[in-house]
C-alpha positions as CSV (number, residue, x, y, z in Angstrom):
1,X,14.5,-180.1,-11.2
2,X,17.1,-178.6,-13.6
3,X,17.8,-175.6,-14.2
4,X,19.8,-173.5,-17.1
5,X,21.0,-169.9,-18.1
6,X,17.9,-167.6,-19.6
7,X,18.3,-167.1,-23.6
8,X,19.1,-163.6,-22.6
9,X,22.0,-164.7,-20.3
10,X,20.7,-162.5,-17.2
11,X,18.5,-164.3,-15.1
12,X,17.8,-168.7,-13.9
13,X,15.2,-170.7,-15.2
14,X,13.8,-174.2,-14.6
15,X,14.5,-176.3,-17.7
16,X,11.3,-176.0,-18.7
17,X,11.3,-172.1,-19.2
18,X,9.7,-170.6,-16.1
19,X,11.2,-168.3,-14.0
20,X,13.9,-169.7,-11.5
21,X,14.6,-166.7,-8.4
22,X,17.7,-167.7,-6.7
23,X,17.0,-166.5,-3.1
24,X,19.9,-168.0,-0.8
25,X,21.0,-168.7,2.8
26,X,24.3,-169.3,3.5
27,X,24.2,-171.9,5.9
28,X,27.7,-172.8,5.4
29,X,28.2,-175.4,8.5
30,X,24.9,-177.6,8.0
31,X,26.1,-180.6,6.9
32,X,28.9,-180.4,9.1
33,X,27.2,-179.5,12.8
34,X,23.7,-180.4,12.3
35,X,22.3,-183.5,12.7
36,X,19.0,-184.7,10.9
37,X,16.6,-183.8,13.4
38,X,18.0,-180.1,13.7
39,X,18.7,-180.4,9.9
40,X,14.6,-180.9,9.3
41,X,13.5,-177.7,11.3
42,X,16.1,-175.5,10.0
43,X,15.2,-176.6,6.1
44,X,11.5,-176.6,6.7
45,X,11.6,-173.0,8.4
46,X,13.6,-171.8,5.5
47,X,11.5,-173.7,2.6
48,X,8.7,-171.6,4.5
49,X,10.1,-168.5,4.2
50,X,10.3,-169.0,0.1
51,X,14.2,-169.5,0.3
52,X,15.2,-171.7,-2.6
53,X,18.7,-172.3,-2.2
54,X,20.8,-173.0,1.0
55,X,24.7,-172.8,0.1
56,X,26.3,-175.6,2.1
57,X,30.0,-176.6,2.4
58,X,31.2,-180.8,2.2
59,X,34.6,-180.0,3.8
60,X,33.7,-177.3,5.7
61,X,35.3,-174.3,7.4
62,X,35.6,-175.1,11.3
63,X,38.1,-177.5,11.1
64,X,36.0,-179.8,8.8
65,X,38.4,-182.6,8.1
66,X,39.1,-183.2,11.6
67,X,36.0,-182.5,13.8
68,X,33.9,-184.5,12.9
69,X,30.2,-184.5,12.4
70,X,27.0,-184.7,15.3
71,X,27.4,-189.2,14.5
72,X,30.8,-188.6,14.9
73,X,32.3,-189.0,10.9
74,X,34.7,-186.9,9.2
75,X,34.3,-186.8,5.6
76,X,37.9,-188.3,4.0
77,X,39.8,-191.2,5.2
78,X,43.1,-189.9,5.9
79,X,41.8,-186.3,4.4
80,X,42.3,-187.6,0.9
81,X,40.2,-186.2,-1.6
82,X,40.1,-189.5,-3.6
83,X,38.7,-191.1,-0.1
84,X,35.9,-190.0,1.0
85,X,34.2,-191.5,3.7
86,X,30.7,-193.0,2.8
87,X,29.6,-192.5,6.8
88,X,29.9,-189.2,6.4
89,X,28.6,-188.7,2.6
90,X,25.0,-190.4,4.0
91,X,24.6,-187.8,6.4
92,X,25.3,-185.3,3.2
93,X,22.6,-187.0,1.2
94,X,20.2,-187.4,4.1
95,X,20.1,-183.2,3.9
96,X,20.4,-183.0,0.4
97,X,17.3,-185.3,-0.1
98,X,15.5,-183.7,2.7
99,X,15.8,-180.4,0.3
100,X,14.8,-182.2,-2.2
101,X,11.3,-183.3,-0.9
102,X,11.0,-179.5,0.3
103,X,11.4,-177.8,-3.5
104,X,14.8,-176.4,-2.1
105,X,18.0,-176.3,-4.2
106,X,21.8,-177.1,-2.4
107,X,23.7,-174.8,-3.4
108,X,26.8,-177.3,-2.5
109,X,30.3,-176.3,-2.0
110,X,32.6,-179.1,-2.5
111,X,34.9,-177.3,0.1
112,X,36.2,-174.4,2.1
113,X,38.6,-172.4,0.4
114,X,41.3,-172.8,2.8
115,X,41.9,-176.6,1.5
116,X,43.3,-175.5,-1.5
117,X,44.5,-171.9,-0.3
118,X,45.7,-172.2,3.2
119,X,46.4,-168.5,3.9
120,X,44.5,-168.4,6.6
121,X,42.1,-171.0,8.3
122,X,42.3,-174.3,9.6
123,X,43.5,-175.9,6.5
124,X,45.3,-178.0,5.4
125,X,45.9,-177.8,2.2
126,X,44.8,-181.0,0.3
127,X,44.0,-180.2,-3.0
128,X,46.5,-180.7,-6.1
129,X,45.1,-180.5,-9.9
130,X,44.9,-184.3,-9.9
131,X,42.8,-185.6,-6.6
132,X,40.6,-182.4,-7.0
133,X,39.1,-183.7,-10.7
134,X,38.6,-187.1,-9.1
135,X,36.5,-185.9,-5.8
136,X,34.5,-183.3,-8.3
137,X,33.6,-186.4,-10.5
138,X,33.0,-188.3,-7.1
139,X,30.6,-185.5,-6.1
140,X,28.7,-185.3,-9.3
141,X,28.3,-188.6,-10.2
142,X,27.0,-188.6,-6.3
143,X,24.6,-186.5,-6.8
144,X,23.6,-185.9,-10.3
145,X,19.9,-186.5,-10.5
146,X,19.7,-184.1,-7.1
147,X,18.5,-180.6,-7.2
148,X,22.2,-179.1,-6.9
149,X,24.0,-176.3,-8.0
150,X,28.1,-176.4,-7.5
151,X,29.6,-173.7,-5.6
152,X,33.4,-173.9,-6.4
153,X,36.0,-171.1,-4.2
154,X,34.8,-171.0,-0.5
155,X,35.9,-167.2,0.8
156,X,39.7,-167.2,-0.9
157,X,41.4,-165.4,-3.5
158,X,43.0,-167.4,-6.5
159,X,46.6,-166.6,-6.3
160,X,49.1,-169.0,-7.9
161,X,48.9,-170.9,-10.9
162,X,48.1,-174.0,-8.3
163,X,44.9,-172.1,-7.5
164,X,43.8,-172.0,-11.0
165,X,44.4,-175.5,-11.8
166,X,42.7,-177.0,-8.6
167,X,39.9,-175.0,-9.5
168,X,39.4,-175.4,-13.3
169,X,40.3,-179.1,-12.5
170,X,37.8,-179.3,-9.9
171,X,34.8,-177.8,-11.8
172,X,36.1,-180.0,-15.2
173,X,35.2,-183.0,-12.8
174,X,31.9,-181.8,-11.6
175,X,30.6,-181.0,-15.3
176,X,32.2,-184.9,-16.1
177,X,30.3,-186.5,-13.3
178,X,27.2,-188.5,-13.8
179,X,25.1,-185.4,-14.6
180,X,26.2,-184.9,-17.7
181,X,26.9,-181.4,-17.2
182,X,23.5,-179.9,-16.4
183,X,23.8,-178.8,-13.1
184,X,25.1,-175.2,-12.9
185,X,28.3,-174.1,-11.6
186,X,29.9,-170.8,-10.1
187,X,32.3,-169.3,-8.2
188,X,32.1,-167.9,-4.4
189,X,34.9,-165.2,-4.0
190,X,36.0,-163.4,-1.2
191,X,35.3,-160.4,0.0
192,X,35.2,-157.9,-1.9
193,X,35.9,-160.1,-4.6
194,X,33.8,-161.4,-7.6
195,X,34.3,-164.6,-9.7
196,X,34.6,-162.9,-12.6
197,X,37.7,-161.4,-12.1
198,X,39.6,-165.0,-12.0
199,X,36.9,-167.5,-14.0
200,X,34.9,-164.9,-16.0
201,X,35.8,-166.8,-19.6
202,X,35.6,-170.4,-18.2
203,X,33.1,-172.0,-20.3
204,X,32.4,-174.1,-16.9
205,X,31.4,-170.3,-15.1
206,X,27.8,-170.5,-15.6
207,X,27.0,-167.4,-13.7
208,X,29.0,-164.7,-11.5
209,X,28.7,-164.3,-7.6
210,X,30.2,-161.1,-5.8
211,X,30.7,-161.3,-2.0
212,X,29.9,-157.8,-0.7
213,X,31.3,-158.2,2.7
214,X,30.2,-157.6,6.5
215,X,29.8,-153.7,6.5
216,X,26.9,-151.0,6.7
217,X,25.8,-149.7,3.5
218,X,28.5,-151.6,1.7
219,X,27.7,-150.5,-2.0
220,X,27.1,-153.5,-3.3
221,X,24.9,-151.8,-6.5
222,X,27.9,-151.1,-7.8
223,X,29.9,-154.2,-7.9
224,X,26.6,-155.6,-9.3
225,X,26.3,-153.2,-12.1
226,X,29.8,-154.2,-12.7
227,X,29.4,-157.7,-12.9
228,X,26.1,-156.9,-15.0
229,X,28.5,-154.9,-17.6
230,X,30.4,-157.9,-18.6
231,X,31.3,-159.5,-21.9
232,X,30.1,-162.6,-22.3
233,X,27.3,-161.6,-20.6
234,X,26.6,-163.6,-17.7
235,X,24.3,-163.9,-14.7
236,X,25.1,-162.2,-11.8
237,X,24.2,-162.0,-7.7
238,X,25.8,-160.8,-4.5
239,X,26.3,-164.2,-2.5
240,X,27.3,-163.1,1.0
241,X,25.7,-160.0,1.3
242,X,26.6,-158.4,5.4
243,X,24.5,-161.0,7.3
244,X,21.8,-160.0,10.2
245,X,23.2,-159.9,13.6
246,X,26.7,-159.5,12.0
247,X,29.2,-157.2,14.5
248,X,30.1,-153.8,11.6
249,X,33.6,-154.6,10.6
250,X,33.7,-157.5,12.3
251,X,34.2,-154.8,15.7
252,X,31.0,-155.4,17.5
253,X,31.7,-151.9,19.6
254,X,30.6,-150.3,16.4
255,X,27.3,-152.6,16.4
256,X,25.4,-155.3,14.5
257,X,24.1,-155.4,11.2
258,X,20.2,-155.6,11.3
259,X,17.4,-156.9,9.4
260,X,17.9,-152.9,7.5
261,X,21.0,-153.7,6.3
262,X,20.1,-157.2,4.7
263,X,17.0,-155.7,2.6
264,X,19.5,-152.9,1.4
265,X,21.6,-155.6,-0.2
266,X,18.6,-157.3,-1.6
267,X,16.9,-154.3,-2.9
268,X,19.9,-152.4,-4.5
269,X,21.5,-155.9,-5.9
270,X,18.3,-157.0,-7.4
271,X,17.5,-153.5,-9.3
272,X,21.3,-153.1,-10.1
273,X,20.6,-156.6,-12.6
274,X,21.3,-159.2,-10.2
275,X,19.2,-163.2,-11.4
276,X,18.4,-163.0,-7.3
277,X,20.7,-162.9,-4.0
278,X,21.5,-164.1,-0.8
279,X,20.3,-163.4,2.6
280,X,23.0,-164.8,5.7
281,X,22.5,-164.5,9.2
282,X,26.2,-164.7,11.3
283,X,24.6,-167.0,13.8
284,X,23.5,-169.3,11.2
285,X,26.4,-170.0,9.1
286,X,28.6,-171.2,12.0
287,X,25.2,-172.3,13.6
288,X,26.4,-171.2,16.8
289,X,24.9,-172.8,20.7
290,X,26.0,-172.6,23.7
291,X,28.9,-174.8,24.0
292,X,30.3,-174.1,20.6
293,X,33.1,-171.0,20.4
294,X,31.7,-168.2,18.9
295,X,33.0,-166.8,16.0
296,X,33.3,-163.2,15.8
297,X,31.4,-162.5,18.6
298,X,28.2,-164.0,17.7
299,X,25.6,-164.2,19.8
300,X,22.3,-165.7,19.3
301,X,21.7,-169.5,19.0
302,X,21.3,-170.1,15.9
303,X,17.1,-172.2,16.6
304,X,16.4,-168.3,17.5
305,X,18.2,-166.6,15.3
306,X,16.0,-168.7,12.6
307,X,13.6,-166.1,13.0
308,X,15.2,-162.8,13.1
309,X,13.2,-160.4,11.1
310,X,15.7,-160.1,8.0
311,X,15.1,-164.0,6.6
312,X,11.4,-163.3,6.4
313,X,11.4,-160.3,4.5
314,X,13.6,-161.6,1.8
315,X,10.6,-163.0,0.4
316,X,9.1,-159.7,-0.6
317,X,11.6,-159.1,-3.3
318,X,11.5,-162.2,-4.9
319,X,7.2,-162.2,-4.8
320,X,7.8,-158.6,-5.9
321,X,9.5,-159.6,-9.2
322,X,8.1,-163.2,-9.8
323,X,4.5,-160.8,-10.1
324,X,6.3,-159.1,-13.0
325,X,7.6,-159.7,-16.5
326,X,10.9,-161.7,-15.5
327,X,13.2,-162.2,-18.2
328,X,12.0,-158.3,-19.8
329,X,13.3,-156.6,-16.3
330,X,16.7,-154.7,-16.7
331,X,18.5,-151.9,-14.1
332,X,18.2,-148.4,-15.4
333,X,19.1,-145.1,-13.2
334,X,18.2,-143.1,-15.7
335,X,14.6,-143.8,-14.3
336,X,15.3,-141.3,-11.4
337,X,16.2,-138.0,-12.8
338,X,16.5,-136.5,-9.1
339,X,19.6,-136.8,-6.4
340,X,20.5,-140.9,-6.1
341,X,22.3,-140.6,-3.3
342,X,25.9,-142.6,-4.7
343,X,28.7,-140.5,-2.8
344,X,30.4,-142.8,-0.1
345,X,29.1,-140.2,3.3
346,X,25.4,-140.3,2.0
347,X,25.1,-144.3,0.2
348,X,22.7,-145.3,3.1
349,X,20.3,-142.9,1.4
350,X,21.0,-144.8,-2.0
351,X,18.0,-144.7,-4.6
352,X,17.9,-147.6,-7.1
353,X,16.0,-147.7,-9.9
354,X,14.7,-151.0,-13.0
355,X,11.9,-151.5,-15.5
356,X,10.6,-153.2,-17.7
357,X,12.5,-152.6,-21.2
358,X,9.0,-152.8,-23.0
359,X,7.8,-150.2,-20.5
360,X,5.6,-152.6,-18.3
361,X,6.6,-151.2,-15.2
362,X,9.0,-148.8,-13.0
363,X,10.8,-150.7,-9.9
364,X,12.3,-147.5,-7.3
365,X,13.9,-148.2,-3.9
366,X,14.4,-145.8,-1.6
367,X,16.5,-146.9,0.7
368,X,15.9,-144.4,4.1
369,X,12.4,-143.0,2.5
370,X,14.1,-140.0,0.4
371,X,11.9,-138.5,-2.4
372,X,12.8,-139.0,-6.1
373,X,11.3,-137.9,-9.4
374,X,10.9,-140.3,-12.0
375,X,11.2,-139.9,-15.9
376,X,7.4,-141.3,-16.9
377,X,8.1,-141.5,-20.4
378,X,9.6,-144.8,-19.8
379,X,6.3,-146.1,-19.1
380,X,4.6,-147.5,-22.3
381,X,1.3,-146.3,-21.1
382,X,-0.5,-145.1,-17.9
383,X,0.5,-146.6,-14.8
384,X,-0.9,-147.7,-11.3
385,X,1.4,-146.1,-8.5
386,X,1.5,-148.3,-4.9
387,X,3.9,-148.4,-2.1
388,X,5.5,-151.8,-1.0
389,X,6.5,-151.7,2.4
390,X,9.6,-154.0,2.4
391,X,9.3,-154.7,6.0
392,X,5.7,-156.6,5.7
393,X,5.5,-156.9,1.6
394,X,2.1,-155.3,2.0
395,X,1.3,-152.8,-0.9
396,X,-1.2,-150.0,-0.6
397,X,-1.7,-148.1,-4.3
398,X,-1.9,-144.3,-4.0
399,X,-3.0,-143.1,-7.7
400,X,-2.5,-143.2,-11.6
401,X,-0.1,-140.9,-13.8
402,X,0.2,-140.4,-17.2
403,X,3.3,-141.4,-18.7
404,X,4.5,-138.2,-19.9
405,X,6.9,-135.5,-18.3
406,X,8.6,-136.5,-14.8
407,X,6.8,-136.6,-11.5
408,X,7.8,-136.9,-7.9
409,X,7.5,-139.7,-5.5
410,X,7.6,-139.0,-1.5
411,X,7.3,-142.3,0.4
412,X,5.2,-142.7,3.2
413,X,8.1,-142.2,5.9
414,X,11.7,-141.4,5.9
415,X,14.3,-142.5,8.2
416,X,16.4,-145.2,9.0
417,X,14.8,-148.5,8.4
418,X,12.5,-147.0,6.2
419,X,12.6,-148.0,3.3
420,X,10.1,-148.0,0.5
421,X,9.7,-149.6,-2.9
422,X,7.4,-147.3,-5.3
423,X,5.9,-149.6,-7.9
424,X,4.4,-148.3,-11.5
425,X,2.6,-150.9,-13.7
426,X,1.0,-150.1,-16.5
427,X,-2.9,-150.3,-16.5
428,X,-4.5,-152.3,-19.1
């Protein structure tokens, strides 16, 4: 399964042209603290739940190098890049093939950002220009024929000149390897942060990623639209959206981020022009037990929080636009001619709007159930008007309007966690 860049250079396809929906978990720590058996219920529950990539780091963050793995192998010899330890690497490609068999991507990061920027973290630094190329070449050469897409960065801003080099070396090596340059490659930032604003003219950047950070009603739309603005045009998606069960501001007296949150990100990234988005859960990504030292305060075991509410509804927005013209779809606010809701003390209200550009159909998401009017003439003809309820991805149609003049919309309830997607497709 390859994949490349749509002729349009907004959106993922399969090599053979059909629609590719990048719908993530970030499950940084899986090769690192799960071992195959755990490995094979958490992939098949998320293969289930129509995820199609799980963002995974080799050298990972919780002291990677050093503690090792469930059989007991850490990953270099000596933690030398140009070493790696083949123990270890089996356990990698045991995952990486179980993906395989279940139609799931890896969306692989070669390591945690604090090996080649020790700011913070447990380090150490081991990356130079020169033994990064070599363990990028190792790595794709490794895995070349395997459904992977390379996720250089890991969570830490590019700095010094070093920075650059390690990187740009690093992804030179990975488009050398053995797969002769066909798998894709990005860039995850940190917070806040977007790839574009270190890596945007790379010829190795194949697409952008934005992490929006761990905060309600962060306004991620924005940075999206951003991202979606920029010369050459490039694919774009928020890649650590604030995860479910996530302590606000990493201060859990001010309360967890819930299943709400998460389908804010999706919904306004996705009509802001993102190819597709990422779902994370705080349990998950450490894949936090009992027995293991939470970080920042999480508290679920990660076998329960497998099913919090949030990874299940993800689904909805990717069936929602994989029922639709794909590579036609583009953002456009102009769609809503009423109140949008963008000022910082009202954004959990925020309205997003995207459409067909041939007029096929109007996308709106009302993020707490607020009314909206919507300009009809962007319709090419008349149009079927429905409700999708984001919270079960059942749709119930209410009526057909003429695609002239502007009409309002009043979803069904209003409130927080009710949120509402009105859909208009043209009949006929």
């Amino acid at each position: 399964m390859e994949l490349r860049v749509s002729e349009n250079r907004r959106f993922l396809m399969y090599e053979d042209g059909t629609p590719f929906f990048y719908l993530g978990d970030t499950t940084w720590e899986l090769f690192h603290r799960l071992n195959r058996e755990e490995a094979d219920l958490f992939l098949e529950d998320r293969a289930e739940k129509g995820f199609t990539v799980l963002q995974a780091v080799v050298l990972a963050e919780l002291d990677g190098l050093n503690d090792p793995n469930p059989y007991g192998h850490t990953p270099l010899k000596d933690n030398d890049p140009t070493q790696p330890n083949e123990d270890y690497f089996a356990h990698v490609d045991y995952i990486v093939n179980k993906a395989e068999s279940l139609g799931l991507f890896i969306g692989m990061l070669p390591t945690w950002g604090d090996k080649w920027n020790a700011a913070w973290g447990r380090g150490a630094k081991i990356f130079s220009p020169e033994n990064a190329a070599v363990y990028g070449e190792y790595l794709a050469r490794r895995y070349a024929s395997k459904p992977i897409i390379w996720i250089l960065g890991g969570d830490r801003p590019v700095t010094e000149e070093e920075h650059f080099a390690i990187i740009r070396a690093m992804a030179q090596g990975l488009k050398a390897g053995g797969s002769g340059g066909h798998q894709l490659v990005t860039f995850h930032p940190q917070g806040q942060q977007d790839s574009a604003r270190y890596f945007h003219d790379d010829e190795w950047l194949d697409f952008n990623m934005y992490q929006t950070g761990h905060t309600f009603d962060r306004d991620n739309w924005r940075s999206v639209a951003e991202l979606y603005a920029k010369t050459p045009v490039k694919p774009c998606l928020d890649s650590e959206p604030g995860y479910e069960d996530h302590p606000n501001g990493w201060k859990a007296d001010t309360g967890y981020l819930d299943e709400y949150e998460c389908r804010k990100f999706l919904y306004w990234a996705l009509f802001a022009g993102a190819c597709g988005h990422t779902y994370g859960c705080h349990d998950i990504w450490q894949m936090w037990q009992p027995g293991r030292n939470p970080i920042s305060a999480a508290r679920t075991p990660w076998q329960t929080a497998m099913h919090l509410p949030g990874a299940s509804q993800m689904q909805y927005g990717k069936q929602l636009l994989l029922q639709r013209s794909y590579f036609t779809r583009i953002p456009d606010q102009s769609v809503v001619v009423s109140e949008t809701y963008d000022d910082d003390l009202r954004r959990t209200h925020h309205i997003q709007a995207t459409r067909d550009m041939n007029g096929a159909f109007i996308l709106v998401y009302s993020a707490s159930g607020q009314p909206f009017t919507v300009d009809m003439s962007k319709l090419e003809g008349k149009a079927k008007g429905a409700w999708l309820n984001p919270r079960t991805g059942k749709s119930e149609e209410f009526g057909e309007f003429d695609n002239t003049g502007t009409q309002e919309f009043t979803p069904p309830s209003k409130g927080r966690g009710h949120d509402w997607v009105l859909t208009l497709d043209t009949i006929g």
